[in-house]
C-alpha positions in Angstrom: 34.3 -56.7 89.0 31.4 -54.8 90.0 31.5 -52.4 93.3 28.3 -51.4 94.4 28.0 -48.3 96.8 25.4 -47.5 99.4 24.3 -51.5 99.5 22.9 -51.3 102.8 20.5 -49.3 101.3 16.7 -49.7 100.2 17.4 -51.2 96.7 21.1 -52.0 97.4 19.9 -54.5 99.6 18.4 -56.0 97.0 20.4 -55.1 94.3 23.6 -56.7 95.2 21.9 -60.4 95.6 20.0 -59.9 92.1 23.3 -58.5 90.5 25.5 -62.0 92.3 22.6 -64.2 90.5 23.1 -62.6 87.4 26.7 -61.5 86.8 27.6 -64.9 89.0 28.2 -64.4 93.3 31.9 -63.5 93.3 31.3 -60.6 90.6 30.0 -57.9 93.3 32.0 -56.3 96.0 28.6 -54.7 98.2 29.9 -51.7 100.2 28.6 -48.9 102.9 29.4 -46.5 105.9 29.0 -49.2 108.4 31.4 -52.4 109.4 31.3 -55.4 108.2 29.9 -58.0 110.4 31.2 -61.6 110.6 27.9 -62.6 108.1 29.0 -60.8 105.4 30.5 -61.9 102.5 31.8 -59.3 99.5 31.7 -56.8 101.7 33.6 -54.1 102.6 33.2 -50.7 104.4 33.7 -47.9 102.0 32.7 -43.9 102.4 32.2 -42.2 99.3 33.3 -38.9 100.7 36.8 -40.5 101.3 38.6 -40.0 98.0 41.5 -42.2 99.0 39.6 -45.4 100.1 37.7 -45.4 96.9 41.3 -45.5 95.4 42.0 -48.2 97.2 39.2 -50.0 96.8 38.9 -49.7 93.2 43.2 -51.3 93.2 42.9 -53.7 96.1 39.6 -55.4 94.0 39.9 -54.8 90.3 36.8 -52.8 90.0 36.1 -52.4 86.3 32.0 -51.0 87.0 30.1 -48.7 90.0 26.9 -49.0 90.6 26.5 -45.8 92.8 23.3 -45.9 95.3 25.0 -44.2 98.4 23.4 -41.3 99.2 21.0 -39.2 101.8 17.1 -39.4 100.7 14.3 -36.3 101.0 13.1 -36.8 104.3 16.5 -36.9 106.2 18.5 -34.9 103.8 16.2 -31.9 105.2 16.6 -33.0 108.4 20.1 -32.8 107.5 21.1 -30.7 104.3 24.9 -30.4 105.6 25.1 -34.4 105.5 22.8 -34.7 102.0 25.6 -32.2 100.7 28.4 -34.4 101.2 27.6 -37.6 100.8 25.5 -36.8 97.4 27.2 -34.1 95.8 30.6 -34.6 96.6 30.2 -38.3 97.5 29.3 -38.6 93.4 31.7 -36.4 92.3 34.7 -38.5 94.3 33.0 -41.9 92.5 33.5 -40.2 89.0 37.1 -38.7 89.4 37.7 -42.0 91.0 36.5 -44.1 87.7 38.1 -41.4 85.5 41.5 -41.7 86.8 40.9 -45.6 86.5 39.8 -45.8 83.7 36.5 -47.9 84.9 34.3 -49.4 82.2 30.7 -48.0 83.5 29.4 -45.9 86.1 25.5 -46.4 87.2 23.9 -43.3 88.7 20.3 -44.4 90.1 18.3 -40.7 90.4 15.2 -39.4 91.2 12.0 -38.0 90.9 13.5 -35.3 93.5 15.5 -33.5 90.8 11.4 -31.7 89.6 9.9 -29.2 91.1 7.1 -26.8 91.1 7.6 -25.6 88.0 7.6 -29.6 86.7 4.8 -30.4 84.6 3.0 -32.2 86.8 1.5 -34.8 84.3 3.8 -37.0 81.7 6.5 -35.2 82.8 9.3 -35.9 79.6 13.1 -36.9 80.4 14.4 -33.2 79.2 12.4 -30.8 81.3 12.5 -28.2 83.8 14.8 -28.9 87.0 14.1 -27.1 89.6 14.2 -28.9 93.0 12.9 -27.2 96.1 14.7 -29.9 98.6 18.7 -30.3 99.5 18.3 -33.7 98.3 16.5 -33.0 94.8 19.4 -30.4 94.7 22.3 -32.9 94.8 20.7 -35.2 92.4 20.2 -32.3 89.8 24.3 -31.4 90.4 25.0 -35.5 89.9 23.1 -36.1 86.7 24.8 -33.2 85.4 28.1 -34.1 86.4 27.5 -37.6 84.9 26.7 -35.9 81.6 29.8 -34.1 82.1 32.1 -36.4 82.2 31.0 -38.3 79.6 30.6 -35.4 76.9 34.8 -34.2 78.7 36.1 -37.8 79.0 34.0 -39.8 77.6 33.3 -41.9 80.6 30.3 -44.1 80.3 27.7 -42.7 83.0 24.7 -44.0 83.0 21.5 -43.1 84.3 17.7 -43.2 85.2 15.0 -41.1 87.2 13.1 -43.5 90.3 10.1 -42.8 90.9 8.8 -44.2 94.3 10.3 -47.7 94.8 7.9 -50.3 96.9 9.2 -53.6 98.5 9.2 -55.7 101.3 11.9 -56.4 102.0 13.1 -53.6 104.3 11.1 -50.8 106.3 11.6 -47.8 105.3 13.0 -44.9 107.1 14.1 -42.1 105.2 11.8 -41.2 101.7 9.4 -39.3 101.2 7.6 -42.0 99.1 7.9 -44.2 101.6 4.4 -44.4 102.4 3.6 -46.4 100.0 5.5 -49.0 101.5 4.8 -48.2 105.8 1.5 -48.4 105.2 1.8 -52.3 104.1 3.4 -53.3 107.6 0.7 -51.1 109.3 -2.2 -52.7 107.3 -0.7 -56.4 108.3 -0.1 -55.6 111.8 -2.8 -53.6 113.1 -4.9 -53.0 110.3 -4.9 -49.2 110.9 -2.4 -46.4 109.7 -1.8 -43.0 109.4 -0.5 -41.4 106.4 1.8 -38.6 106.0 0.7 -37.6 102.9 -2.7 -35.9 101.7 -5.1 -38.2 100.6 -5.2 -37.2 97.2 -1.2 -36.7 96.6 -0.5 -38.5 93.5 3.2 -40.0 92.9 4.9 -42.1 90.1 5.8 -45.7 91.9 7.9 -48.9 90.8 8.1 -52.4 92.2 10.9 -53.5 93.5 12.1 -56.5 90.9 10.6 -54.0 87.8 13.4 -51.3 89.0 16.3 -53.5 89.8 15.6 -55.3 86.1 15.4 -51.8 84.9 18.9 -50.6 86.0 20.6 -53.9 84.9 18.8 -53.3 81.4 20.3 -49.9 81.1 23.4 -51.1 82.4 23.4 -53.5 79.8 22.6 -51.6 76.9 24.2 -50.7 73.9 26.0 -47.5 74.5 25.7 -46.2 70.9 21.9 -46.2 71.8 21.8 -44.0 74.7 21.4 -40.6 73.5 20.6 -39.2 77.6 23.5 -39.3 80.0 22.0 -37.3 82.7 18.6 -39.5 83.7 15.8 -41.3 81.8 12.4 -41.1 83.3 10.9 -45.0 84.1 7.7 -45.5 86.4 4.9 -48.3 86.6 1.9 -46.9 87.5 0.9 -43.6 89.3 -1.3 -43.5 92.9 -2.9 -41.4 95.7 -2.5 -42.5 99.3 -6.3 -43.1 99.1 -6.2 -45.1 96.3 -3.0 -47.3 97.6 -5.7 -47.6 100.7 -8.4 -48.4 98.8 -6.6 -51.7 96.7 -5.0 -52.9 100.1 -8.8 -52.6 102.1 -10.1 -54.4 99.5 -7.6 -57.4 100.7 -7.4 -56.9 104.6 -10.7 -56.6 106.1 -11.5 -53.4 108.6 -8.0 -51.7 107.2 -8.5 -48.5 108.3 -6.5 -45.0 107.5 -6.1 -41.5 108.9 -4.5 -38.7 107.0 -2.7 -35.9 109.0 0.1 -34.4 106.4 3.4 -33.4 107.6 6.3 -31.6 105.7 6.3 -34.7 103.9 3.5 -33.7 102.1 5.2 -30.2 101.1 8.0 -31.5 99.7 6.1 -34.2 97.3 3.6 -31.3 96.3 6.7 -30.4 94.3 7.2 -33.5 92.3 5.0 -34.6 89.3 2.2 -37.0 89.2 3.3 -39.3 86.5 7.2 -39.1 84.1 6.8 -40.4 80.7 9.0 -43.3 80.1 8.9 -43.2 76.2 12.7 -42.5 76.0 13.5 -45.5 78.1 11.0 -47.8 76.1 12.5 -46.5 72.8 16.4 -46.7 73.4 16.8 -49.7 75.4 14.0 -51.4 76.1 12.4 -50.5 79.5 9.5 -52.3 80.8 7.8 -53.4 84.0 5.8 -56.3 84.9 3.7 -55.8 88.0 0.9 -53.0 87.8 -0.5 -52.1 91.5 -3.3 -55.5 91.6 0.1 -57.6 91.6 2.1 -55.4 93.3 -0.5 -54.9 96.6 -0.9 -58.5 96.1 2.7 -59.3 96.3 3.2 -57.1 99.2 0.3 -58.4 101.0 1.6 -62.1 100.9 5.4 -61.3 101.3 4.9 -59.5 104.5 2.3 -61.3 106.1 4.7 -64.4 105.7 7.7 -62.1 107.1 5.5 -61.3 109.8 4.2 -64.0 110.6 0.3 -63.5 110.2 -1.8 -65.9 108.7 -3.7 -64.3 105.8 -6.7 -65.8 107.4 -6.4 -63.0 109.6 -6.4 -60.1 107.8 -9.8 -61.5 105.8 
C-alpha cells in the first residue's frame, strides 16, 4: 500500500489518480493538512509534523511505500520560513524515522531546483554539485536529500530521489512557486489575453510537463535499486525557457497576447537557481526521458485550459 503525502498539492493532485491507474485504485491512501470532504475516497487527513499520526497511519493502513510531496514551496516558505521549517525539515525527518521503525519498503523524496544557488553553475548543472541555497525553502530541501542519503548509507532504507525543475500543468492554478509563471501566464493568455510576469524577461529556468514528471518519479520508483548509485537527488528537466520566450510560443497561438514584465522578489530568488541541470545520471541509471518539448507542451496547455475555461479556441485566433 502506497501513502502519498501532501496530495492536495500541485503534482499530488495528479499523482495520486496516475499512481491508482497504475498500481490499481485501492493501492493509494492520498493524504494532507486539510479534512476530508464527503467526495473523497482514499483519503485521509494526515500532518507530517505529527509523529504519532504517521504511526498510526502507517498501522491502521499497511503502508509498505511513501511517496512524500508535503511540503512549503519558495514563494510562501519566505513569506513564512518558521512554517517551511517545520513542515519540510522536520515534516521529512518524521516520514523517515516513521518508515525506519516500520520497516517500509521505499520512500520517494520529490526535490528541487531550490537546493542551487549562486554559486551553482548556472549552465548543465551535474547531479553532484555545489548546494548552496539562498531561500528557507532551498534550505530544507538541501537538509532532506541529505537525510535521505543518510538513512540509507545508516539503515539501509531505500530513499529515493530526484531534482524538479519547474513543473507546468493545467490542472490546478498555482499559488505558491516561484516557477509558477510558467503556468499563470496560460490562464491569463486564455482569459484576457494580457499578463504580467513576475519574472525578468530574460530569466531562464529548467521546466517539465506535467505527465513527463509524474512518469519520471514512478520510473525511479520502479527502478532497480542496485542501479541507483545517488540517494540524495538526480537532476531531470525537459527543456529550458525565458519568460519572453514562453510569451513568444503562446502569442504565436493566441492572437493580440500581450505581456508586461515588472519583477518582484520572485525574480531574486530564481536569479539564484541554474538555467538548465543535466539529466545524464537519470538517463543512464534508470532510464529517464520526457516526451513533450515546449511546441506540445504550449500546445497542450493552450487546448486543456481553453476547454476548462470554457473559451472557444476560435477566440483566442
Amino acid at each position: 500500500m502506497i501513502l502519498v503525502t501532501g496530495s492536495s498539492g500541485q503534482i499530488g493532485t495528479e499523482l495520486v489518480p496516475y499512481l491508482r491507474e497504475k498500481y490499481g485504485k485501492d493501492s493509494v491512501i492520498s493524504s494532507d493538512i486539510m479534512e476530508p470532504t464527503g467526495t473523497q475516497t482514499g483519503y485521509i487527513r494526515l500532518d507530517v509534523t505529527d509523529r504519532d499520526s504517521l504511526d498510526r497511519a502507517i498501522e491502521k493502513y499497511g503502508i509498505t511505500d511513501i511517496f512524500h510531496l508535503a511540503g512549503i514551496l519558495s514563494a510562501k516558505g519566505e513569506k513564512d520560513p518558521d512554517l517551511a521549517y517545520r513542515v519540510n525539515l522536520n515534516g521529512t525527518y518524521n516520514v523517515l524515522e516513521a518508515a525506519r521503525r516500520h520497516s517500509l519498503d521505499k520512500v520517494i523524496i520529490p526535490s528541487t531546483i531550490g537546493v542551487f544557488g549562486p554559486e551553482t553553475p548556472k549552465r548543465n548543472v551535474p547531479s553532484i554539485t555545489v548546494l548552496r541555497p539562498r531561500t528557507m525553502y532551498g534550505v530544507t530541501k538541501v537538509a532532506a536529500e541529505l537525510l535521505g542519503q543518510y538513512y540509507y548509507e545508516k539503515f539501509r532504507l531505500d530513499v529515493r530521489s530526484l531534482r524538479y525543475p519547474g513543473i507546468i500543468s493545467y490542472m490546478a492554478e498555482p499559488t505558491a512557486g516561484t516557477t509558477d509563471y510558467a503556468v499563470e501566464i496560460f490562464y491569463y493568455a486564455v482569459r484576457m489575453k494580457k499578463y504580467t510576469c513576475y519574472l525578468q524577461k530574460n530569466r531562464r529556468l529548467p521546466m517539465m510537463y506535467m505527465p513527463d514528471a509524474l512518469r519520471a518519479l514512478t520510473d525511479l520508483y520502479e527502478a532497480d535499486s542496485n542501479k541507483i548509485s545517488l540517494r540524495n537527488g538526480y537532476n531531470v528537466q525537459a527543456y529550458s525557457f525565458t519568460p519572453e520566450e514562453l510569451y513568444g510560443k503562446i502569442a504565436e497561438r493566441i492572437n493580440g497576447f500581450q505581456i508586461e514584465y515588472k519583477p518582484d522578489y520572485r525574480d531574486g530568488i530564481a536569479a539564484t537557481w541554474p538555467e538548465s541541470i543535466d539529466s545524464s545520471d537519470a538517463i543512464k541509471e534508470w532510464g529517464f526521458r520526457y516526451d513533450y518539448d515546449l511546441d506540445r507542451t504550449v500546445d497542450d496547455m493552450i487546448d486543456h485550459i481553453s476547454e476548462k475555461l470554457g473559451v472557444s479556441r476560435k477566440h483566442l485566433v
